[in-house]
Structure formats: structure tokens, C-alpha cells
C-alpha positions as CSV (number, residue, x, y, z in Angstrom):
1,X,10.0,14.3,-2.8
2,X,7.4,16.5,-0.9
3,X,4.9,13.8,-1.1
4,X,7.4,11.8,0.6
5,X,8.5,14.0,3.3
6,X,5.2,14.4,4.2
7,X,3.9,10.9,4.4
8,X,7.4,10.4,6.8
9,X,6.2,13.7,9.1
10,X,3.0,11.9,9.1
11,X,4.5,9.0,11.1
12,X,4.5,6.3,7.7
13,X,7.9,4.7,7.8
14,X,9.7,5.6,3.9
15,X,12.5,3.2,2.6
16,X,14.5,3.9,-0.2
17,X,15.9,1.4,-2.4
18,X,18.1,2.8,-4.3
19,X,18.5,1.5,-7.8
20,X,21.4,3.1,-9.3
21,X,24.3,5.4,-8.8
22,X,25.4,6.6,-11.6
23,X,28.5,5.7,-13.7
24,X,31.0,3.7,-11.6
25,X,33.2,6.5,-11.2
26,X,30.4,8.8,-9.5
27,X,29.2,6.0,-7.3
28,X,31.1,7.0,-4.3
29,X,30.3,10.5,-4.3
30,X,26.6,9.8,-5.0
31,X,26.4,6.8,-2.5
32,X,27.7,9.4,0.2
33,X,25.3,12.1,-0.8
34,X,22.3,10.1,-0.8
35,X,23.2,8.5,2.8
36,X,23.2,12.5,3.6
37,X,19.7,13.0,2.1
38,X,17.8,10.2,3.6
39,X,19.6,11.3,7.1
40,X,18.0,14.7,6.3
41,X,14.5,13.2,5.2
42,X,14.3,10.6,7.7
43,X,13.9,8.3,5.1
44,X,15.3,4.2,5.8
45,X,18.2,3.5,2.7
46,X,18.8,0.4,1.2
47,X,21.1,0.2,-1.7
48,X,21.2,-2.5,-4.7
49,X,24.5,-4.4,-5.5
50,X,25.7,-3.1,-8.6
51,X,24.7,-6.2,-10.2
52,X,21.5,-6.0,-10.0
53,X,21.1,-2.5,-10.6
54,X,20.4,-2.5,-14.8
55,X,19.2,-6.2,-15.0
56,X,15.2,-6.0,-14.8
57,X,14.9,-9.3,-13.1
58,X,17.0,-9.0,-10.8
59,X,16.2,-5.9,-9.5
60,X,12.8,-6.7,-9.1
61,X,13.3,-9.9,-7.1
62,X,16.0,-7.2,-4.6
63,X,12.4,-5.2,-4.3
64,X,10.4,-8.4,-3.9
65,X,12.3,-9.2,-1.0
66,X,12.6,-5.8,0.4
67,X,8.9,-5.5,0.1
68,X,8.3,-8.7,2.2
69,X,10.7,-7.8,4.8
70,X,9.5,-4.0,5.7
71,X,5.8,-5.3,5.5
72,X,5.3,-2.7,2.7
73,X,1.9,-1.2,1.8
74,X,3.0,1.1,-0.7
75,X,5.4,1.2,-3.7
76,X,6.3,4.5,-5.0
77,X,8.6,4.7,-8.1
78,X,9.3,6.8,-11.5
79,X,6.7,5.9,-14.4
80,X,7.9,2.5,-16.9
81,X,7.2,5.3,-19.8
82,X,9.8,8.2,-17.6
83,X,11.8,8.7,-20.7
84,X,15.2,8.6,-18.8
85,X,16.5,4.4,-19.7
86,X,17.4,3.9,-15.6
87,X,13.9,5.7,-14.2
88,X,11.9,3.4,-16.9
89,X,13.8,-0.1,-16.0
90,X,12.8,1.1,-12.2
91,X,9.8,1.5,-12.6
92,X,9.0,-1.9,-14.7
93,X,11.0,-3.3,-11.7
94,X,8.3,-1.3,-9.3
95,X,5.6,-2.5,-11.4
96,X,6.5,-6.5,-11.2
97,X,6.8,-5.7,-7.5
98,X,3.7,-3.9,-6.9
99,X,1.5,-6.8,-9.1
100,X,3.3,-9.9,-6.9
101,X,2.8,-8.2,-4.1
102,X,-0.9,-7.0,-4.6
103,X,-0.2,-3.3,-3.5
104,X,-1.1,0.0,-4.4
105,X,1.5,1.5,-6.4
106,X,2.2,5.2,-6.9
107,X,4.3,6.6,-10.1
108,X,6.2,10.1,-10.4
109,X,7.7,11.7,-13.5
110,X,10.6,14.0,-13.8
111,X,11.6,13.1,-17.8
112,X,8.4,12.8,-19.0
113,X,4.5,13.5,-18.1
114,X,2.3,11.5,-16.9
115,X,-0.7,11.3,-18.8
116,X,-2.9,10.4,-16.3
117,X,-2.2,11.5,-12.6
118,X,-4.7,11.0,-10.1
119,X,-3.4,12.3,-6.9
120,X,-3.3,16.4,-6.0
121,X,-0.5,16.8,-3.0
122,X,-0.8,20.4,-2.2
123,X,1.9,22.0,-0.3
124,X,3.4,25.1,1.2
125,X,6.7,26.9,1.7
126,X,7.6,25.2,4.6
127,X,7.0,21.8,2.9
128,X,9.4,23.0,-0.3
129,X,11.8,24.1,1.9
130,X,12.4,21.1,3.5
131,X,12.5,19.3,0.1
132,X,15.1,21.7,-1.0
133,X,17.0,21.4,1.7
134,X,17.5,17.2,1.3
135,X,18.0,18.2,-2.3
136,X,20.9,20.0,-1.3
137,X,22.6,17.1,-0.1
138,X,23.3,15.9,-3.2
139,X,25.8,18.7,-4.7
140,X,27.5,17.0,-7.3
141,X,23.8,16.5,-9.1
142,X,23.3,20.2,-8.4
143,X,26.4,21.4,-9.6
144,X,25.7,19.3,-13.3
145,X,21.8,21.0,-13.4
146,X,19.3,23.7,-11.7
147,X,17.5,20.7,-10.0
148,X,16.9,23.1,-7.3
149,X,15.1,25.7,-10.0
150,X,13.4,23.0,-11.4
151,X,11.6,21.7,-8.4
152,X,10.6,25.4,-7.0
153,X,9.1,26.2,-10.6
154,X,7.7,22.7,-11.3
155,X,5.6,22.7,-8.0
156,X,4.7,26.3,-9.5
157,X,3.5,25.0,-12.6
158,X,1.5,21.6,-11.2
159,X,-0.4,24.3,-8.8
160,X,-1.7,26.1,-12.1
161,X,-2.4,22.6,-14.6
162,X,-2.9,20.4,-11.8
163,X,-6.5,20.8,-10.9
164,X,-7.5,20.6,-14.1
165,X,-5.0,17.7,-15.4
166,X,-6.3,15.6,-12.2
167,X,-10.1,16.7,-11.6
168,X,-11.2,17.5,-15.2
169,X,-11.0,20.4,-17.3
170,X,-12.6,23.6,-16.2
171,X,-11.4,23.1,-12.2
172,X,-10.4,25.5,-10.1
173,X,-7.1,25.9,-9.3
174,X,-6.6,25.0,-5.5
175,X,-5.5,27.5,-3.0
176,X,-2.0,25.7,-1.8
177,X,1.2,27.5,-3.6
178,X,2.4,24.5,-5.0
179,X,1.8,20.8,-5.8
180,X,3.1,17.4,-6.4
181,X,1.0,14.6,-9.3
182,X,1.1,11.4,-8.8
183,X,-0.6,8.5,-10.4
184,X,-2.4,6.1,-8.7
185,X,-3.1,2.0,-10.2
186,X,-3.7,-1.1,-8.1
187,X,-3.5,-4.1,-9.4
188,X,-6.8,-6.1,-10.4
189,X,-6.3,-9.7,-9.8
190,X,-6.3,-10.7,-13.3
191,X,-2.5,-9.7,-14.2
192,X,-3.9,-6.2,-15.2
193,X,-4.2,-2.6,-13.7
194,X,-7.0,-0.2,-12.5
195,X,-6.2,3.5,-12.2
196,X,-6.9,5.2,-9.2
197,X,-9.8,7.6,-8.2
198,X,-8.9,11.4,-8.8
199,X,-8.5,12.6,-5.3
200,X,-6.7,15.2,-3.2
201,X,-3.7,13.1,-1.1
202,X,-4.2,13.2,2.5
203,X,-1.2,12.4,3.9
204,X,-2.3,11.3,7.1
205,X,-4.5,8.6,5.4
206,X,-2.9,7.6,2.2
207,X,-4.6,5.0,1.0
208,X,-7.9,5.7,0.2
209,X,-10.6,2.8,-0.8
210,X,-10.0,1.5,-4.2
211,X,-11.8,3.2,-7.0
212,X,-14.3,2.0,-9.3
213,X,-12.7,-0.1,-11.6
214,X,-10.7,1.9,-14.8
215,X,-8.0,-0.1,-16.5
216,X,-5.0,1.1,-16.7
217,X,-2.8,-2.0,-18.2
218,X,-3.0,-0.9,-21.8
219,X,-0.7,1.8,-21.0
220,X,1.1,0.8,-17.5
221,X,2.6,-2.5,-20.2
222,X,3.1,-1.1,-23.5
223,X,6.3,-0.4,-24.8
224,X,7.3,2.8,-24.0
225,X,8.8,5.5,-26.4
226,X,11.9,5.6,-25.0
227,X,12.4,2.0,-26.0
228,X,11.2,2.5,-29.1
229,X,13.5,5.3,-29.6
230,X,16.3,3.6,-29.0
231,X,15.6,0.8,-31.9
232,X,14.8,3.8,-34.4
233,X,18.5,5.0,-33.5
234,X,16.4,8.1,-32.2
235,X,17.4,8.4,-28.9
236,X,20.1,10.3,-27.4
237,X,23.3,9.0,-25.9
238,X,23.6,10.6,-22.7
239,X,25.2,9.7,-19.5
240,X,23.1,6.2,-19.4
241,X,25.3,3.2,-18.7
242,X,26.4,0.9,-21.7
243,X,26.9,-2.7,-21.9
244,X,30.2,-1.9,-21.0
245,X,29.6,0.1,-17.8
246,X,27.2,-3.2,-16.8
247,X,29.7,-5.6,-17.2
248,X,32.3,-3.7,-15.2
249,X,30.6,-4.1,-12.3
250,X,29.6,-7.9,-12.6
């Protein structure tokens, strides 16, 4: 989220489509505290039908035509391989968009790690305050978890293993208190992926030229373990949506 508020106090506009809401019965409480946080953040909201929310497809073509409206240069999204079901079908959904499109496109993680992140966002306490603060909006979400914790001491810990997990092992650990990894991949022409250059983000100036080329497919497509999980009968339960949920609100 820091990367984010800090591209929008840069003057780059930041819409948010927002693919999911929980469980039916949470959507109205959700719906109302993310309309708080994007008012706090500054950020544009746009919100999915329900319908379209859990079908890959679908949602994909709602951020195909989002894209083409705004003019978008950017996609940011959660990784494909984010462990969490809904973060993993956004982010295939981001990655069909981002490949049509031809843009750059920029994963997080929260569930999982990623294995290779490519962009350094340093920040300060000001910057983590105001993170914390649009966090707040959403108090049902803080009432079920720590998120609040867990940002503070996440940013902590990408400060320490950041350098290192972005520039090569053996780098020094960069002077700003805390940190945000990203990773980077454009697409290449040829229906695959190039990773992007290890670099520290500029907000100001985003984008930076496209790096030598470094494919990235291989892992951006593969199947990722949460799938796989679930066809072992591995994979937890959890407060994902089932069939049933899905066809509730067609």
C-alpha cells in the first residue's frame, strides 16, 4: 500500500478495482470500508459485479476494459502463486490483462513470497503512517487479524532481507526504516515474460526503461502450489468462497 500512496502523492492517478468482498454477508460492511480507504488514499474505486468476481474470464475482460478506459500504464496486483485462492485468481486475471494490454505489470505478496522481487521502495514513518491510517478504515478486517502489526513489522523485516533478496547477496542494507518488494515483468511480444531490472523505485518516475531481457514465464504460468494443493486435498478450508457462495450471487 505504501508504494501506492506514494506513486498517488507523486501526482500518478491509482484506480482500484476491486475484485472481491468477501462472503456475501460481509459485502456491505467491506464495500463501505473500502469506499472509506480509497477516500483516505486518494485512490479512484471501481468495484466488480459479483459475478464476475471468482470467474477468471470474466474478471479479466472487467480489467480489460477498465484498463482501456483509464488509459492505464501500469497494472499492479497480488502474485498468480499468492497462496490465498481469491489473491491468486486476481492476479491470473492481472496477468491476462497486463499481456493484452502490453503493460508493465507489478506483483505484491501478502500469503506467500515472492521469489524474485525486483523493486526496493524505501520509506519512512510518515509514509507508514499514512498507510496505517487507510488501513484503519477497514475495522472489521482489523478486528479478525493484527493487519496493522503485520504491516509495521513486515516493512521492518523487508528493510533487513530486502537489499540482499533484490540486489544480490552480500548488499548493504539501505538506510530508509522500512521497505516495500515488488516484482517487476513486462511482457515480451511472444506470449511470454521478462523480469524486470533490480532497481530502487523512484516514485516520481516509475517506469524505468525495460531491462535486458530475463524470462520470467516459466514461473509467472506455472501452476501454482496453492492449486496443487487443493487437488492433493492439502489445502485448508478457510473463509474462501465455495461453489455455493458463487452461485448465490449469479
Amino acid at each position: 500500500m505504501a508504494t501506492l500512496l506514494a506513486l498517488r502523492e507523486h501526482g500518478h492517478r491509482v484506480v482500484n478495482l476491486a475484485c472481491g468482498l468477501g462472503r456475501p454477508e460481509q459485502e456491505q460492511r467491506r464495500r463501505a470500508e473500502l469506499e472509506a480507504a480509497c477516500s483516505l488514499a486518494g485512490f479512484e474505486l471501481r468495484i466488480a459485479d459479483p459475478a464476475d468476481r471468482d470467474d477468471e474470464e470474466r474478471l479479466a475482460a472487467v480489467a480489460r476494459e477498465l484498463v482501456a478506459a483509464e488509459g492505464a500504464a501500469l497494472v499492479v496486483s497480488p502474485s498468480p502463486h499468492d497462496r490465498h485462492p481469491a489473491h491468486e485468481l486476481t492476479g491470473r486475471a492481472a496477468r491476462a490483462v497486463a499481456a493484452a494490454a502490453g503493460l508493465r505489470w507489478w506483483m505484491w505478496a501478502l500469503w506467500g513470497e515472492l521469489p524474485l522481487p525486483t523493486l526496493y521502495h524505501g520509506f519512512g514513518e510518515e509514509l507508514l503512517g499514512r498507510a496505517l491510517r487507510v488501513l484503519g478504515a477497514h475495522e472489521g478486517e482489523l478486528a479478525r487479524n493484527d493487519y496493522a502489526a503485520l504491516v509495521r513489522t513486515r516493512a521492518q523485516a523487508n528493510r533487513f532481507l530486502g537489499s540482499e533478496r533484490v540486489f544480490g547477496w552480500g548488499a548493504a542494507m539501505r538506510p530508509e526504516p522500512y521497505a516495500e518488494l515488488l516484482t517487476e515483468a513486462t511482457p515480451d511480444g511472444a506470449g511470454g515474460w521478462t523480469a524486470g531490472a533490480a532497481r530502487v523505485l523512484d516514485p516520481a518516475e516509475p517506469l524505468a526503461p525495460p531491462a535486458p531481457a530475463r524470462p520470467l514465464g516459466w514461473w509467472l504460468d506455472a501452476e501454482s502450489f496453492t492449486d496443487r494443493a487443493r487437488a492433493a486435498g492439502l489445502e485448508p478450508r478457510g473463509d474462501a468462497p465455495t461453489p455455493a457462495d458463487r452461485e448465490a450471487r449469479r
